[in-house]
GUMAR-43908 format. One record per atom (N, C-alpha, C): residue in one letter; z, y, x. Coordinates in steps of 0.02 Angstrom, whole numbers, padded with zeros to 5 digits, always signed. Layout:
GUMAR-43908
AZYX/...
END
This chain:
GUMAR-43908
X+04233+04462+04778/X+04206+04398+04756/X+04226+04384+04684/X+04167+04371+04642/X+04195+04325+04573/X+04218+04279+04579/X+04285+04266+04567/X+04321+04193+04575/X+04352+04189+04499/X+04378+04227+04462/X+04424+04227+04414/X+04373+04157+04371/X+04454+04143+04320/X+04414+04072+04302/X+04412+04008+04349/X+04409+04013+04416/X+04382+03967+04446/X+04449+03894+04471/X+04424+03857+04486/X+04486+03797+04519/X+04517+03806+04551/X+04598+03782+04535/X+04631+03791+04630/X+04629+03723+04651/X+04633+03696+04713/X+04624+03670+04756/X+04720+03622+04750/X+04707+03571+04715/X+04793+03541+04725/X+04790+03514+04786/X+04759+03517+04829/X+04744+03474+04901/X+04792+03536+04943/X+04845+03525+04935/X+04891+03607+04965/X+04943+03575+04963/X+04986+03592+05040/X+05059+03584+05038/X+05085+03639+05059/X+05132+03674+05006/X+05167+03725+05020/X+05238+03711+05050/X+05227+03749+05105/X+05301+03739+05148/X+05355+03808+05136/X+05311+03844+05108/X+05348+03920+05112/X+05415+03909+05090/X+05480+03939+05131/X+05536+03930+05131/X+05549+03881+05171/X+05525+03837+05208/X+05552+03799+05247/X+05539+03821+05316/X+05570+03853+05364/X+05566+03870+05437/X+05565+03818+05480/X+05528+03800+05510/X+05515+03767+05571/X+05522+03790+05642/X+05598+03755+05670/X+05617+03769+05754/X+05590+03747+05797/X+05563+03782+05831/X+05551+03741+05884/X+05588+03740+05956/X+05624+03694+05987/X+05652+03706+06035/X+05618+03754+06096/X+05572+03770+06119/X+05550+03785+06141/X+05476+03804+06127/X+05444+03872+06146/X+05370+03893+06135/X+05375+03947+06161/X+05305+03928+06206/X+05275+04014+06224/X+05218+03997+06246/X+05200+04033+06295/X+05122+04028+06339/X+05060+04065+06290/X+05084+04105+06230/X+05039+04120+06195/X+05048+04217+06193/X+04969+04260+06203/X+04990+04317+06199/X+04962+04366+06262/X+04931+04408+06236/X+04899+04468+06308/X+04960+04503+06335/X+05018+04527+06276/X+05058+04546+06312/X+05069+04615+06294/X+05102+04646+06241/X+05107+04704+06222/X+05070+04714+06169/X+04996+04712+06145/X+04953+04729+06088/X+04989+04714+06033/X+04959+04684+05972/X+04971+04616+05949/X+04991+04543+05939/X+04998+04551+06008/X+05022+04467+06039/X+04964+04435+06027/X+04991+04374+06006/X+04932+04320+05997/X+04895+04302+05937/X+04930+04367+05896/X+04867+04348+05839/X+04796+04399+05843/X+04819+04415+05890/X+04739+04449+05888/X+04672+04402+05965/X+04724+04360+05983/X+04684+04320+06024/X+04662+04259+05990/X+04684+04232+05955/X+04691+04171+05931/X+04709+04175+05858/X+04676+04243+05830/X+04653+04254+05772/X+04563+04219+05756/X+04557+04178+05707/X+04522+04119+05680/X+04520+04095+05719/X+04583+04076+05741/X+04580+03993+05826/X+04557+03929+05803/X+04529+03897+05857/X+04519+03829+05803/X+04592+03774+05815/X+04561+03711+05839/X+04619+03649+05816/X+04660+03700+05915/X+04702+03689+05903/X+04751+03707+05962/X+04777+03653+05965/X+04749+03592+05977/X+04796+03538+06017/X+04779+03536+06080/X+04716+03556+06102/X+04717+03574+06196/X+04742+03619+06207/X+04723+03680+06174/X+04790+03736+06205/X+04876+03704+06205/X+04890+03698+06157/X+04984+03650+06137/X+04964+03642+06195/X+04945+03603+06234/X+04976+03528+06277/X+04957+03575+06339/X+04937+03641+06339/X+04913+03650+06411/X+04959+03706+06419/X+04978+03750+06350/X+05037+03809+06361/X+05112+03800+06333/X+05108+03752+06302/X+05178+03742+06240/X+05223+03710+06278/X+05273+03712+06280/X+05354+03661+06307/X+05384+03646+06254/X+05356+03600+06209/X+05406+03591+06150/X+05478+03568+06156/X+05533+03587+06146/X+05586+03522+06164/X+05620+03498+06096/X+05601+03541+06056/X+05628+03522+05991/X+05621+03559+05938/X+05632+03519+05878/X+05611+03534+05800/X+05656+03530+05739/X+05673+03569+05725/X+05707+03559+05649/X+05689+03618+05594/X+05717+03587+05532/X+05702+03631+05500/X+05766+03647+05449/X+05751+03708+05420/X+05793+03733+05382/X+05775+03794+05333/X+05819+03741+05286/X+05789+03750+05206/X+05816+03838+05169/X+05801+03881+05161/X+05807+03954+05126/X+05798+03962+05061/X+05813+04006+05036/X+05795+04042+04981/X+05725+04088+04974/X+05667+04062+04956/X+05637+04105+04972/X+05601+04143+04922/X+05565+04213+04894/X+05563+04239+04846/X+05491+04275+04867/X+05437+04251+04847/X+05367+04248+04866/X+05339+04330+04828/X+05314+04370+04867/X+05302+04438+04816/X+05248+04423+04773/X+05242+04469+04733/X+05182+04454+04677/X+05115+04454+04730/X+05097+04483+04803/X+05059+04520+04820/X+05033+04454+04856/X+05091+04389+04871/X+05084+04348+04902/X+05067+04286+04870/X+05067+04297+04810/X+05079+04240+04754/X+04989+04262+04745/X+04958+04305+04737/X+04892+04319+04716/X+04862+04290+04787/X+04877+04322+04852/X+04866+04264+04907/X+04862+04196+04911/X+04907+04180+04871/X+04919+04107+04885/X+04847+04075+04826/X+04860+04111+04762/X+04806+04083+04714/X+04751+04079+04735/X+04735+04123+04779/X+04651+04154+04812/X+04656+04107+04855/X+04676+04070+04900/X+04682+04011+04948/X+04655+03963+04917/X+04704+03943+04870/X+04691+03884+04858/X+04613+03874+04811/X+04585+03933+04770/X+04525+03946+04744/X+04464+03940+04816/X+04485+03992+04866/X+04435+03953+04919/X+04438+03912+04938/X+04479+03859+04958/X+04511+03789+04974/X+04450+03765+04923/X+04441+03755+04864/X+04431+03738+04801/X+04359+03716+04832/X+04311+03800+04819/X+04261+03803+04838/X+04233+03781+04912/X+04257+03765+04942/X+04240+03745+05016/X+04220+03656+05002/X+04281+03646+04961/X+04291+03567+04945/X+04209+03551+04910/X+04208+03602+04859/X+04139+03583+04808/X+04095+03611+04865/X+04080+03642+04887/X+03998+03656+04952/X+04002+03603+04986/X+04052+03594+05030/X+04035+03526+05088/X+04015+03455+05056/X+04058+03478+04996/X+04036+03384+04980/X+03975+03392+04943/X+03946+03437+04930/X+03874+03421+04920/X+03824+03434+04964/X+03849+03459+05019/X+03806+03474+05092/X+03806+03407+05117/X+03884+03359+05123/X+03882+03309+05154/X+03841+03253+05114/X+03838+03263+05043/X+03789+03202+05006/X+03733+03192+05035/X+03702+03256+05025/X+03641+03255+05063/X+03634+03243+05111/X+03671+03253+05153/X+03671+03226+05222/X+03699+03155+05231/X+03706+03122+05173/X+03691+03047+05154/X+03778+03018+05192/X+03814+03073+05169/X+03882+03071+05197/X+03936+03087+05132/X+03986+03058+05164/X+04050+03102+05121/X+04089+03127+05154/X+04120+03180+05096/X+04150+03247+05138/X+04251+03230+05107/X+04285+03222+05180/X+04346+03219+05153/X+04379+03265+05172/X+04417+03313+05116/X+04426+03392+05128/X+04512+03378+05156/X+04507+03440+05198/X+04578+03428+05242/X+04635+03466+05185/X+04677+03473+05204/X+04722+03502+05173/X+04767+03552+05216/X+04765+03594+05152/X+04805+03679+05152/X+04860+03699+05164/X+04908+03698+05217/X+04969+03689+05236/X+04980+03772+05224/X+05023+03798+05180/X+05068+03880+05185/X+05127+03872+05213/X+05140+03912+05246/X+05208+03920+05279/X+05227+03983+05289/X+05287+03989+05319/X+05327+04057+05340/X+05355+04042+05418/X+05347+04105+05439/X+05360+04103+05510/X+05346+04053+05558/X+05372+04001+05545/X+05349+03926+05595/X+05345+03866+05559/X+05298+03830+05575/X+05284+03764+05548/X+05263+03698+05600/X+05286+03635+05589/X+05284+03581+05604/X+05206+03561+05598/X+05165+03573+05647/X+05107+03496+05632/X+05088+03443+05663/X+05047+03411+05660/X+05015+03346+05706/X+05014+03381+05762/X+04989+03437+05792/X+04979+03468+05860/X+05019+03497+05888/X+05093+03514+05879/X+05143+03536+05870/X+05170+03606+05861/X+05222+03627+05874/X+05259+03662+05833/X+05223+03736+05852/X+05201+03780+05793/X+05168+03843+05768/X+05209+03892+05753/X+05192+03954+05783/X+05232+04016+05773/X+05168+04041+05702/X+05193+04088+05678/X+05166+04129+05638/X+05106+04201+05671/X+05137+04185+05735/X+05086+04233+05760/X+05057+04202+05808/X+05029+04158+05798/X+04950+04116+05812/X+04914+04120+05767/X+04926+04155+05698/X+04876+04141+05639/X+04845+04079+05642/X+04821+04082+05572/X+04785+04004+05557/X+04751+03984+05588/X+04761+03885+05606/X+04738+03858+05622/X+04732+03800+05591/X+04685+03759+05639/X+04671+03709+05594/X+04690+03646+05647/X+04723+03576+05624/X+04742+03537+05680/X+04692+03477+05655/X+04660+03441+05706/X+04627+03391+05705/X+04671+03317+05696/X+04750+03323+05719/X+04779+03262+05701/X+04805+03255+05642/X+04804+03301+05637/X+04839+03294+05542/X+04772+03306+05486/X+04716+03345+05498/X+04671+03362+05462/X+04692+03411+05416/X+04714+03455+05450/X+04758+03518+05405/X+04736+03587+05441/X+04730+03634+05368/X+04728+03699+05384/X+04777+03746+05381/X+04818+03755+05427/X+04879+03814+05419/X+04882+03890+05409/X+04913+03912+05381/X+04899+03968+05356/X+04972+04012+05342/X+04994+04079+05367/X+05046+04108+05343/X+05021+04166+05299/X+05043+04147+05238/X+04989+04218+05214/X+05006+04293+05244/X+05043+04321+05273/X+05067+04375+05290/X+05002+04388+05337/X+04977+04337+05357/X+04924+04355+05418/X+04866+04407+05390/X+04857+04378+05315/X+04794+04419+05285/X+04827+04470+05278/X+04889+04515+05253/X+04900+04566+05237/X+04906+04603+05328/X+04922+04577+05383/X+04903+04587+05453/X+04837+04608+05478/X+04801+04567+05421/X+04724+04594+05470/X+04712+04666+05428/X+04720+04681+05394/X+04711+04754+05372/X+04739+04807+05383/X+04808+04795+05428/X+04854+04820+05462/X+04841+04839+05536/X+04826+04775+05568/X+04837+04789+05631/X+04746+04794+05656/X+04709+04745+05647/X+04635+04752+05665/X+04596+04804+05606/X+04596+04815+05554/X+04579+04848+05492/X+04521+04816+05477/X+04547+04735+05464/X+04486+04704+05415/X+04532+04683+05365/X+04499+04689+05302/X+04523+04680+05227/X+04452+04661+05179/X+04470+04640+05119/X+04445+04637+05079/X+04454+04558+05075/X+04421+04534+04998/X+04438+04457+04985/X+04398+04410+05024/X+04335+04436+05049/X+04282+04401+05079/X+04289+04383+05152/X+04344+04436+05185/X+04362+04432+05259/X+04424+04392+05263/X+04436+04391+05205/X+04504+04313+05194/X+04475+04254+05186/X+04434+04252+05149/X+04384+04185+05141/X+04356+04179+05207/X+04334+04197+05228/X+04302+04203+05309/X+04314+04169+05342/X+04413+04190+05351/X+04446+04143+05374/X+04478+04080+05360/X+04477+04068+05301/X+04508+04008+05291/X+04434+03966+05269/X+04355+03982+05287/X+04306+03945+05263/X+04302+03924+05364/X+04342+03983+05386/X+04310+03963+05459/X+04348+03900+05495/X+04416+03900+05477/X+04456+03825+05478/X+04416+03801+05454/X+04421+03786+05394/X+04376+03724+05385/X+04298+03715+05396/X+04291+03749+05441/X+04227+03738+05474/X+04226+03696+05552/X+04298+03708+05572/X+04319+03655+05631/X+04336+03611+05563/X+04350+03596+05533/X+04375+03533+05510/X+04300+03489+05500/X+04260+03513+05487/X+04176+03488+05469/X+04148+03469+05528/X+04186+03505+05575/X+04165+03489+05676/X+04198+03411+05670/X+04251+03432+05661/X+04298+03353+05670/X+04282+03312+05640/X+04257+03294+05573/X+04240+03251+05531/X+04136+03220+05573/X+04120+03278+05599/X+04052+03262+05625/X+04065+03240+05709/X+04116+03235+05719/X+04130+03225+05788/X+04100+03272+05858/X+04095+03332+05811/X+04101+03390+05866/X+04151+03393+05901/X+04187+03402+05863/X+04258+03444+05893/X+04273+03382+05964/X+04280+03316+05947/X+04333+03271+06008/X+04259+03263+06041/X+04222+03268+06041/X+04163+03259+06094/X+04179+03332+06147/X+04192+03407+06103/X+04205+03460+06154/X+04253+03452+06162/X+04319+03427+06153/X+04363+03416+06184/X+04370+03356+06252/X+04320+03329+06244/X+04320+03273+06286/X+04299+03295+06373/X+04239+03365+06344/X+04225+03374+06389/X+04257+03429+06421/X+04322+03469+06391/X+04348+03522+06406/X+04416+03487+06438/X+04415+03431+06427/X+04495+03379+06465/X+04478+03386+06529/X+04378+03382+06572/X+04376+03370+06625/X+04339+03410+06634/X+04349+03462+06628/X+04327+03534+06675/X+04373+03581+06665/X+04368+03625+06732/X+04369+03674+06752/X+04396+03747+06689/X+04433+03796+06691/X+04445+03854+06680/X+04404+03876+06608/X+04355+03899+06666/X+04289+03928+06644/X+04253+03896+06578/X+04221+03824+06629/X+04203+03797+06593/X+04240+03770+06527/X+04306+03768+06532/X+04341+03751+06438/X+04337+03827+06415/X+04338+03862+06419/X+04319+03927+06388/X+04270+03946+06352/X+04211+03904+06394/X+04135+03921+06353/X+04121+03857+06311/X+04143+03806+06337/X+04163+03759+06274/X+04192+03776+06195/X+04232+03808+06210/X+04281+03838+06139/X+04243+03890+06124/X+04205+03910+06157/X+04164+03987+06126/X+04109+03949+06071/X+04119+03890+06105/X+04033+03862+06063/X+04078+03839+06017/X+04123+03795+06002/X+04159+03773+05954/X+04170+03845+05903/X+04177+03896+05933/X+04229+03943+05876/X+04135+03968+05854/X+04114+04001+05883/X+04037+04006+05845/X+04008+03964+05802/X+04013+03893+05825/X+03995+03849+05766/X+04029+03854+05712/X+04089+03852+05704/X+04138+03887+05653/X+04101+03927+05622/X+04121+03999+05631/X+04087+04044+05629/X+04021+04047+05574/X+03980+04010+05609/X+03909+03992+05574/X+03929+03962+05505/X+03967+03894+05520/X+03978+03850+05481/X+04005+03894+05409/X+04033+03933+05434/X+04097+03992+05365/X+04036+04016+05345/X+03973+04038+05362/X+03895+04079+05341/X+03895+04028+05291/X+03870+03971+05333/X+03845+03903+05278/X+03883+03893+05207/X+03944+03899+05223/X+04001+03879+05146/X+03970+03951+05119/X+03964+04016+05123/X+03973+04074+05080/X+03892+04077+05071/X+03850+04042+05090/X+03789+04051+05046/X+03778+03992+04996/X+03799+03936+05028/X+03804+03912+04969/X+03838+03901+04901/X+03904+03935+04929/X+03945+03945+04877/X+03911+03997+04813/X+03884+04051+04845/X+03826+04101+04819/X+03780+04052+04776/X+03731+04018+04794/X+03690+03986+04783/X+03745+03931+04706/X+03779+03910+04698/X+03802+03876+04667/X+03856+03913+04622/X+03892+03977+04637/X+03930+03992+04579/X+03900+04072+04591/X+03869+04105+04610/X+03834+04177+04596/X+03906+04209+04609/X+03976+04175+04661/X+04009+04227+04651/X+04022+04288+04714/X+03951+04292+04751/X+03971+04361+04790/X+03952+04410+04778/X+03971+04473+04787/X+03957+04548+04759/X+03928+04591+04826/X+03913+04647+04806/X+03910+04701+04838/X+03953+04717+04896/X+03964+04718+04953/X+03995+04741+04999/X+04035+04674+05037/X+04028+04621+04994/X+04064+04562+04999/X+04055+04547+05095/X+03995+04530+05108/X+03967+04523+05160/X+03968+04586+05229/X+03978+04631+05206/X+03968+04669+05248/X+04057+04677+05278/X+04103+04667+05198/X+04164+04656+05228/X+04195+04570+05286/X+04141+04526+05281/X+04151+04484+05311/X+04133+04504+05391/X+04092+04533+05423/X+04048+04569+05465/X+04093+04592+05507/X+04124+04648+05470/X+04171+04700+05515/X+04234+04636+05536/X+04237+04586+05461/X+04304+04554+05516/X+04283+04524+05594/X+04213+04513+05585/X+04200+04467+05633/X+04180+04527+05702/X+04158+04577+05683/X+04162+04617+05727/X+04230+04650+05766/X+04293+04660+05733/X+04363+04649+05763/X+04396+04601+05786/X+04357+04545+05799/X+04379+04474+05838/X+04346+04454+05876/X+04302+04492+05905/X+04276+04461+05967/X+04323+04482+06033/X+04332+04428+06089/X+04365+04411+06114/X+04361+04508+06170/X+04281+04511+06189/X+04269+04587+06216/X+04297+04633+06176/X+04299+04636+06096/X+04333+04687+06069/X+04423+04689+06078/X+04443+04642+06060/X+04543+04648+06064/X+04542+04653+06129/X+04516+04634+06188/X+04524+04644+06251/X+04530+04704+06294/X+04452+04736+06246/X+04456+04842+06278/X+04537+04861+06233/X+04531+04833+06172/X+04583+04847+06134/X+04660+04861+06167/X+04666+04784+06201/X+04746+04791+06241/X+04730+04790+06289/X+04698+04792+06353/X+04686+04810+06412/X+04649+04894+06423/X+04599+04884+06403/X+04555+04936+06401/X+04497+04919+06439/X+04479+04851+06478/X+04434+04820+06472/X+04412+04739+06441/X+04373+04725+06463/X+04359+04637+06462/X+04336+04587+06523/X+04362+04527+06495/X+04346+04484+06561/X+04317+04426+06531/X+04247+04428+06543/X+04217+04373+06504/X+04229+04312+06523/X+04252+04285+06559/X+04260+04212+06597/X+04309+04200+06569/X+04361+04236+06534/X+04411+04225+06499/X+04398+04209+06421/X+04345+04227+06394/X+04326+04209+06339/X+04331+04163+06314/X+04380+04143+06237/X+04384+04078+06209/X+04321+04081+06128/X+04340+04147+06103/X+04303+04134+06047/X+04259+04177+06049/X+04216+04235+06087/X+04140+04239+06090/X+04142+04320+06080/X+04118+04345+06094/X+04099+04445+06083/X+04082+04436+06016/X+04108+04502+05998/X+04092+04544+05924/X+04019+04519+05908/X+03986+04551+05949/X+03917+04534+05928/X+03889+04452+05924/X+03906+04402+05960/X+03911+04347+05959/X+03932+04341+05889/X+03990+04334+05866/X+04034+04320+05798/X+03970+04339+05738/X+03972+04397+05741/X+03903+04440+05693/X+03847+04378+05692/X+03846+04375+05739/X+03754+04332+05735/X+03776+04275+05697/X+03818+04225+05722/X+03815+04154+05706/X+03843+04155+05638/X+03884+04210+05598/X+03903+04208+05534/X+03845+04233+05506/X+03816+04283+05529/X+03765+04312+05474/X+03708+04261+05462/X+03670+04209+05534/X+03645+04184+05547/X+03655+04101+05484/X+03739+04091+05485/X+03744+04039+05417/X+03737+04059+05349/X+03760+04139+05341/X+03738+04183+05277/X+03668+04145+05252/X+03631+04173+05323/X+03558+04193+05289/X+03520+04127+05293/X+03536+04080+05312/X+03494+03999+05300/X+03548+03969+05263/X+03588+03976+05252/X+03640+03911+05235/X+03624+03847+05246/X+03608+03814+05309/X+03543+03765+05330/X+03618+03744+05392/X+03650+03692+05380/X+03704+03663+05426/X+03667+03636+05482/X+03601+03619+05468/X+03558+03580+05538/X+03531+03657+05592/X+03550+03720+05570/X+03515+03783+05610/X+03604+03804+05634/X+03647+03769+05673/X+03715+03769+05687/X+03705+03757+05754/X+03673+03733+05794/X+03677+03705+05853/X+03690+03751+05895/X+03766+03768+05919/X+03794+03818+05970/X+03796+03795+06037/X+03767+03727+06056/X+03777+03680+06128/X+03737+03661+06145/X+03661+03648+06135/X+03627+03648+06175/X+03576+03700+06222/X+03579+03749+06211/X+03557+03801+06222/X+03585+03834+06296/X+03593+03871+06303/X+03592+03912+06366/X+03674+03947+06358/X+03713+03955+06390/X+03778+03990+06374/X+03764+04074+06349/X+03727+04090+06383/X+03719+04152+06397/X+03672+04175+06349/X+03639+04127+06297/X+03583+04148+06250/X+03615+04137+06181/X+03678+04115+06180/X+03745+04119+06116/X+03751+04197+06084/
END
């Protein structure tokens, strides 16, 4: 991506160096693979998961020395530049849509962090919390996905941090607590295919920011897209599943098959049209 030159985003609170305890956490994780960042890799707001797997009993924090690599410091710049650009697309998506757009903010951390939804390991990868209106982020995660799933490049980082804030655009449109409303009173299953539609709309929504971002600063290149693709093709819930099991169990599905992921991102690529998003009324099975 052409970014050089471009804004960073002061809408950022850097926590790096500050560790966050939590008395208690677990319930997250297949169990041998990756753990849980490959399940709940681009997760959305986790305040129904928190409250349905987490035992928090307590929080503190404590302050380090901490010494950021150059490798992480170019991470961090590239954040806050997509942060930037997400801020300038929505709020001119939301004008037009005879709205205003109030951009959440960029929380960095190390190992564990404190939010509105409570207390976050580092291997949940980023999320985004609806009570605070924050996107969390450990950067170590991006140098992880090229490691452990083998997606890389700058565009499969943007991906993810355009795909937070694509639940944050749910929340601000009152997607998000409407599917949560209805995932408080159902069934297993049914909150599963709820969150599949939530993380697809995402998904889409991250298409929508990167064409118009295109459309307004000419800054995507050659391969840009195709590296966004493969990330989305190593996160479908059927792919990490053959991955650490060696099969899949679709009823277990939170965020949607490889091929699912593919469609609804390529699908916001190629309209950048926020009204061609509709992951819920439709048929489950036609997602």
């Amino acid at each position: 991506m052409r970014l050089d030159g471009r804004r960073q985003s002061s809408n950022v609170d850097d926590r790096r160096g500050r560790s966050g305890r939590a008395g208690t956490f677990g319930g997250l994780g297949l169990g041998g693979i990756v753990i849980a960042i490959l399940i709940y890799f681009l997760g959305g707001d986790p305040s129904a998961l928190m409250n349905m797997s987490y035992g928090v009993t307590g929080y503190d924090t404590e302050e380090y020395t901490y010494q950021a690599s150059e490798e992480e410091e170019a991470l961090a710049v590239f954040s806050k530049r997509i942060l930037a650009s997400t801020e300038d697309v929505w709020t001119d998506i939301f004008r037009r849509m005879g709205r205003t757009y109030e951009p959440p903010r960029l929380v960095l951390f190390t190992d564990q962090v404190h939010s509105g939804c409570g207390n976050a390991s580092a291997e949940c990868g980023p999320f985004y919390c609806s009570a605070d209106r924050c996107v969390y982020i450990d950067l170590s995660f991006f140098l992880n996905m090229k490691r452990q799933i083998g997606a890389d490049g700058d565009f499969a980082y943007a991906y993810v941090i355009a795909h937070e804030v694509g639940h944050h655009v749910q929340n601000l449109l009152g997607t998000l607590s409407q599917a949560h409303q209805v995932m408080n009173s159902s069934g297993q299953t049914k909150r599963n295919q709820v969150n599949v539609r939530l993380e697809l709309q995402a998904d889409f929504y991250a298409g929508v920011w990167a064409a118009n971002e295109d459309r307004m600063y000419g800054s995507l290149e050659k391969g840009d897209i195709q590296e966004g693709m493969n990330a989305a093709s190593k996160i479908g819930d059927d792919y990490l599943q053959k991955k650490a099991r060696g099969y899949s169990v679709p009823d277990s599905f939170t965020h949607g098959t490889s091929a699912q992921r593919m469609r609804w991102l390529e699908k916001g690529i190629k309209t950048g049209d926020i009204t061609r998003g509709d992951t819920f009324s439709g048929r489950y099975s036609d997602l």
